[in-house]
C-alpha positions in Angstrom: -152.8 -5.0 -77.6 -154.3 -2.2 -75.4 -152.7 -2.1 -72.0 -153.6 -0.3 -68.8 -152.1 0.6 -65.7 -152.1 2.8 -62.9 -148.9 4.7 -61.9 -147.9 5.3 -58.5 -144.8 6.8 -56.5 -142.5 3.7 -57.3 -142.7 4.2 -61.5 -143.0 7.6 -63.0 -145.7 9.6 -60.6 -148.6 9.2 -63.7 -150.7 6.8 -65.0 -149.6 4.7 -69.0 -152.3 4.0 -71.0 -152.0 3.3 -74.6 -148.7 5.0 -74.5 -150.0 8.0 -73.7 -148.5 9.7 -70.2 -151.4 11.4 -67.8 -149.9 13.3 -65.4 -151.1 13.3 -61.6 -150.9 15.3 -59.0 -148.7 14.0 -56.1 -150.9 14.4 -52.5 -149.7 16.9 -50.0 -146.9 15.7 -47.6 -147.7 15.5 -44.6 -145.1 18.2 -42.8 -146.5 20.2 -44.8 -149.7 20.8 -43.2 -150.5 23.3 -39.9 -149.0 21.2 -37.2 -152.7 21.3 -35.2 -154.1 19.5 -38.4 -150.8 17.2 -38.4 -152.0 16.4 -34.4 -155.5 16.4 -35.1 -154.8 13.3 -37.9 -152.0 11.6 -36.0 -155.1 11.3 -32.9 -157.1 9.4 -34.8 -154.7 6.6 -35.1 -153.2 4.7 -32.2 -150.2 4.9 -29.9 -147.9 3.0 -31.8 -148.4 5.0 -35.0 -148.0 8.1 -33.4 -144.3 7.0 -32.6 -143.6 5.4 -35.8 -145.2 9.0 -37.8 -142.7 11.1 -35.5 -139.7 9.8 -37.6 -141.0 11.7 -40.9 -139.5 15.1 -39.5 -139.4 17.7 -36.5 -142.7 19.2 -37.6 -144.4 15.6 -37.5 -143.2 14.6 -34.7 -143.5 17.5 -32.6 -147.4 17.3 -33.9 -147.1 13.3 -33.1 -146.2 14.3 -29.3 -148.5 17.0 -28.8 -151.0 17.0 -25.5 -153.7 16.7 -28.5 -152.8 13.5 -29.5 -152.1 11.9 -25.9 -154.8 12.8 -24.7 -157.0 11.0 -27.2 -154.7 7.8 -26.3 -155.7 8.3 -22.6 -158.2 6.6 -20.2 -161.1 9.8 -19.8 -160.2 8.6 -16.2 -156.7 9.6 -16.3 -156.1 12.2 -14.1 -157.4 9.5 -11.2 -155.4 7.0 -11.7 -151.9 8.4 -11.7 -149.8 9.8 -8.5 -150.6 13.2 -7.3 -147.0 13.4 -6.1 -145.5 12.8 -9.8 -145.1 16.1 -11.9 -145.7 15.0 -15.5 -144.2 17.4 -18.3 -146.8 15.8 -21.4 -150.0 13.4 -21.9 -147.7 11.8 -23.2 -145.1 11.2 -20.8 -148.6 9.8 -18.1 -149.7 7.8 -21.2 -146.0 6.0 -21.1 -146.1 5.5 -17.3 -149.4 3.6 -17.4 -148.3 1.9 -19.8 -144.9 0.7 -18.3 -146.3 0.3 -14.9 -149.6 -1.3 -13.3 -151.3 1.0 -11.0 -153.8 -0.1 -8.3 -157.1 0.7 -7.9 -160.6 -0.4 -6.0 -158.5 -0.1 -2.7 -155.9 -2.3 -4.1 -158.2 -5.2 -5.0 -157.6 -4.5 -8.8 -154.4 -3.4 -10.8 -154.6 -1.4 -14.0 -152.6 -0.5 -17.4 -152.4 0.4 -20.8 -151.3 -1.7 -23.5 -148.4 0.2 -24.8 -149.2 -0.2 -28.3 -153.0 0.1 -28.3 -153.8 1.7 -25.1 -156.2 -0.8 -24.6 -156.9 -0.8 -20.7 -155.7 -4.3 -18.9 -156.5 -5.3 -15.1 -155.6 -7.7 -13.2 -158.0 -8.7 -10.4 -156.4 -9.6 -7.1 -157.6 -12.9 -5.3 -159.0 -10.8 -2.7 -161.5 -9.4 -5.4 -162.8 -13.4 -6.3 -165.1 -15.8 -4.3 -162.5 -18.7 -3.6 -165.2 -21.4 -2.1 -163.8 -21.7 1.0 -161.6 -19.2 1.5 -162.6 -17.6 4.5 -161.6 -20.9 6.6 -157.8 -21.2 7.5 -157.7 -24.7 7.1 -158.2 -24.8 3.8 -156.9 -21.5 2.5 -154.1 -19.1 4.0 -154.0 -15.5 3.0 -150.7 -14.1 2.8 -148.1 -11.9 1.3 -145.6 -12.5 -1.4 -142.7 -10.4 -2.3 -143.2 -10.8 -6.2 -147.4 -9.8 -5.9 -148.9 -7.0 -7.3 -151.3 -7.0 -4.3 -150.6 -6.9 -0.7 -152.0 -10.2 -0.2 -152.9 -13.6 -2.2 -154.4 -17.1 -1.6 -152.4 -19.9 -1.0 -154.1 -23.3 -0.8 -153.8 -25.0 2.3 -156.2 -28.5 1.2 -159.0 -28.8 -0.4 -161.0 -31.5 -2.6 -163.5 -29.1 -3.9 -162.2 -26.5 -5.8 -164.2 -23.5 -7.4 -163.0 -19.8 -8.1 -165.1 -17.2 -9.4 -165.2 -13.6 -10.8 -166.8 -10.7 -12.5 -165.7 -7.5 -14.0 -168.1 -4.9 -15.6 -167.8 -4.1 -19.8 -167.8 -0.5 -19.0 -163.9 -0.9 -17.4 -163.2 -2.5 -20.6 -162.1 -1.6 -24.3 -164.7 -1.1 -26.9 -164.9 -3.2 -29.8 -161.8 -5.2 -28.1 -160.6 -9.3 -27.9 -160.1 -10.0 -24.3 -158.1 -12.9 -22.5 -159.1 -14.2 -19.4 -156.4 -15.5 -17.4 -155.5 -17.5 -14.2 -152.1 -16.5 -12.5 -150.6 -19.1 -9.7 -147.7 -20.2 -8.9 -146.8 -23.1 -6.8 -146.1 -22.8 -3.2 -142.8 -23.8 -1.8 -141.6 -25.1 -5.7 -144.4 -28.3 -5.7 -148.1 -28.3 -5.8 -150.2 -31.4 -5.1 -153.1 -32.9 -6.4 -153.0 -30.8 -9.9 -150.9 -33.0 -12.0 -153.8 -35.1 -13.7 -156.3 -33.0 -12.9 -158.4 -31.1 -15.7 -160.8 -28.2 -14.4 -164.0 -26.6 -16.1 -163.1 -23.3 -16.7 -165.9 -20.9 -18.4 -166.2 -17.2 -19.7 -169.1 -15.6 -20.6 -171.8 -12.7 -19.9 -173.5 -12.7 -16.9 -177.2 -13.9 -17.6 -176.2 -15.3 -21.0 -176.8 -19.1 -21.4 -174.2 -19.3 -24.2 -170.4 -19.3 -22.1 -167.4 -20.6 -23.6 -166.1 -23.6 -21.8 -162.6 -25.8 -21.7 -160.9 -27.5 -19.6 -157.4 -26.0 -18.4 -154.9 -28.2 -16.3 -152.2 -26.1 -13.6 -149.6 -28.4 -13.8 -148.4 -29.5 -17.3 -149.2 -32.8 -18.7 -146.6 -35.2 -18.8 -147.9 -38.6 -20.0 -144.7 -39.9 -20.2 -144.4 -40.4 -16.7 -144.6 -44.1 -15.6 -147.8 -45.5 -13.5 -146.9 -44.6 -9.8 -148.3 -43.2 -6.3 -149.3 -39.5 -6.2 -148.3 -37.9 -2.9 -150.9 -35.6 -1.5 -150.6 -33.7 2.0 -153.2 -35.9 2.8 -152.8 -39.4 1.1 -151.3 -41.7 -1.1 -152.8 -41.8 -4.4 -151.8 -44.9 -7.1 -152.2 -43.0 -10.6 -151.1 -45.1 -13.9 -151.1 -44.0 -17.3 -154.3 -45.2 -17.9 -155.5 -43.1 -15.2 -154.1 -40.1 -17.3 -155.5 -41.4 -20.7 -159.1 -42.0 -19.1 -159.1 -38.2 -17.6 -158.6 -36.7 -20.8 -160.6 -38.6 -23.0 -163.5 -37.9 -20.5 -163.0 -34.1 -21.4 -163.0 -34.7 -25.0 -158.8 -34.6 -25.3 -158.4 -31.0 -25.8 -156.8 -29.4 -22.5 -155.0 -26.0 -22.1 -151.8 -26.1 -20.2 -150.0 -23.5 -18.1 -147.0 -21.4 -19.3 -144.5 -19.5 -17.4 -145.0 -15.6 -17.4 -141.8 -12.8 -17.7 -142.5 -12.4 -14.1 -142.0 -15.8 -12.8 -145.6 -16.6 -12.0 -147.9 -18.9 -13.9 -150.9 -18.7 -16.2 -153.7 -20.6 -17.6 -156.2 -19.0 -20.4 -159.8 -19.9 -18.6 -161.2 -18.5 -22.2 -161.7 -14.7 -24.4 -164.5 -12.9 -24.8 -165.4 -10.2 -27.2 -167.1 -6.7 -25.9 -168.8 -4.8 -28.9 -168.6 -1.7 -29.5 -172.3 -1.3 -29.4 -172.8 -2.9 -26.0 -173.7 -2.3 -22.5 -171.8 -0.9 -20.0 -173.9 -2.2 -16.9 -173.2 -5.6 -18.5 -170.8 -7.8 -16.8 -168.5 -10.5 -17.7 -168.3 -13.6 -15.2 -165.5 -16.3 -15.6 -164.7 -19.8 -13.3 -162.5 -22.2 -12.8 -163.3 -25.5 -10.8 -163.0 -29.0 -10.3 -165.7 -30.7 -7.6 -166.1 -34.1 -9.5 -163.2 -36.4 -8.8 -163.0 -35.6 -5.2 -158.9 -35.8 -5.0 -156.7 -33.4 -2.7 -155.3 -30.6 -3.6 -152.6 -28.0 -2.1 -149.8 -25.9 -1.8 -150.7 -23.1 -4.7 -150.4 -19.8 -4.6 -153.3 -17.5 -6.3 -152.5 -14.1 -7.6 -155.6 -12.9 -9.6 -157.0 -13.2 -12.8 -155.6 -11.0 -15.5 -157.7 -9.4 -17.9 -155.8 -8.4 -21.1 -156.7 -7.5 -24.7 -155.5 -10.6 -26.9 -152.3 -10.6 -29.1 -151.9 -10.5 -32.9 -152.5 -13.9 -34.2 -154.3 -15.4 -31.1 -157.6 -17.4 -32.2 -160.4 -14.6 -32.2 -163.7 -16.3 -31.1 -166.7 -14.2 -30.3 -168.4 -15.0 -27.2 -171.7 -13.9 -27.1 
């Protein structure tokens, strides 16, 4: 029986065929090329091959670290957005402390990164760069300061029954041809939060003047439908909530609700939705996201509001274009 197959570095270095050995030549290593070719390959793939490629040997890896290669990895804004007061020795060495740290931006409305592995660019918009309905009257909302904040000041909720936060970022700060989360990050204030426990809120994401947005409903305090009928304290009232209060609410938005989860930093976040910005679109377009609940009328108070983070979505997250 005639048999075929095609060799490679693992069997003999040739190709078998009928018996019959064909020799092949082996390709070029790689350390063996002019170290600005080695650079001007290594540039063309992303941060975190450029480390993993240095381990092949000196040459490669002096190549892997040159100014070349960073620089390609780099923001074309760079050179704006790091300290004047820092003496950097490489691209390479600025690329790693925008990655490691957040630096803020827009008069400190807006904080900005790398993602290490990518050097995708992340933000994180401060509440004072959202319209929080309300938010300019103290008795419903307080701004202060927080020692854990990136910004100098966030929102704390004070009491309010209709509540509505809003945003917008343009797709020419963002990553081409990139995934994007859109997060909500809160904590509570004082260790308990009122009025959010049973409580699902529209949130949407989407392009400004496109009627297609994705929308879900998101909850700020988990879900525990465990929990026996009972009152619900408010700051403001006394509230009898059973189970079937809590079975009612979420069949009503079709059962599906995302909950919050607790961040490396001790804050809070709920995912208001993704969006997709193409490589082949605007950058005068904007994206617009929301989160609100103005429908049940209950109470609601003491959380604190960070921003809205703005991150390019993990390996394995659901990848849903939003057009």
């Amino acid at each position: 029986m005639e048999q075929s197959e095609l060799g490679d570095s693992h069997s003999c270095g040739g190709c078998s065929r009928n018996d019959e050995i064909i020799s092949v030549e082996a390709p070029a290593r790689l350390d063996t090329l002019p170290e600005d070719c080695i650079s001007m390959v290594v540039s063309h793939t992303s941060p975190r091959d450029a480390c993993v490629v240095a381990s092949v040997s000196k040459t490669v890896k002096s190549a892997a670290g040159s100014d070349l290669v960073w620089e390609k990895f780099l923001p074309q804004d760079y050179s704006s957005l790091v300290p004047r007061s820092v003496d950097f020795s490489s691209k390479k060495e600025i690329y790693m402390s925008l990655a490691d740290d957040s630096v803020l931006i827009d008069d400190g409305k807006k904080s900005f990164w790398l993602e290490k592995g990518s050097g995708k660019k992340c933000y994180m918009l401060s509440a004072m760069d959202l319209k929080i309905t309300w938010s300019d009257c103290p008795a419903y909302w307080q701004w202060n300061t927080v020692p854990d904040s990136k910004f100098k000041r966030v929102a704390e909720l004070r009491d309010v029954c209709w509540f509505e936060i809003r945003g917008k970022i343009s797709c020419g700060m963002l990553s081409k041809g990139t995934y994007y989360s859109v997060c909500l990050v809160f904590k509570r204030a004082g260790g308990r939060s009122y009025g959010f426990e049973d409580t699902p809120m529209e949130a949407q994401v989407g392009f400004v003047g496109k009627d297609a947005a994705s929308k879900k409903f998101v909850v700020l305090e988990p879900i525990d439908m465990d929990q026996p009928s009972g009152y619900r304290y408010t700051s403001v009232s006394l509230t009898w909530v059973s189970r079937e209060d809590r079975t009612r609410r979420l069949r009503e938005v079709g059962g599906n609700v995302e909950e919050p989860k607790v961040r490396g930093d001790g804050w809070s976040e709920v995912k208001l939705g993704k969006v997709y910005i193409n490589d082949g679109g605007y950058d005068d377009d904007e994206i617009e996201f929301s989160i609100m609940e103005t429908e049940q009328g209950d109470w609601k108070s003491a959380m604190i509001f960070q921003g809205v983070e703005i991150r390019p979505m993990k390996e394995g997250e659901e990848m849903v274009i939003t057009k």
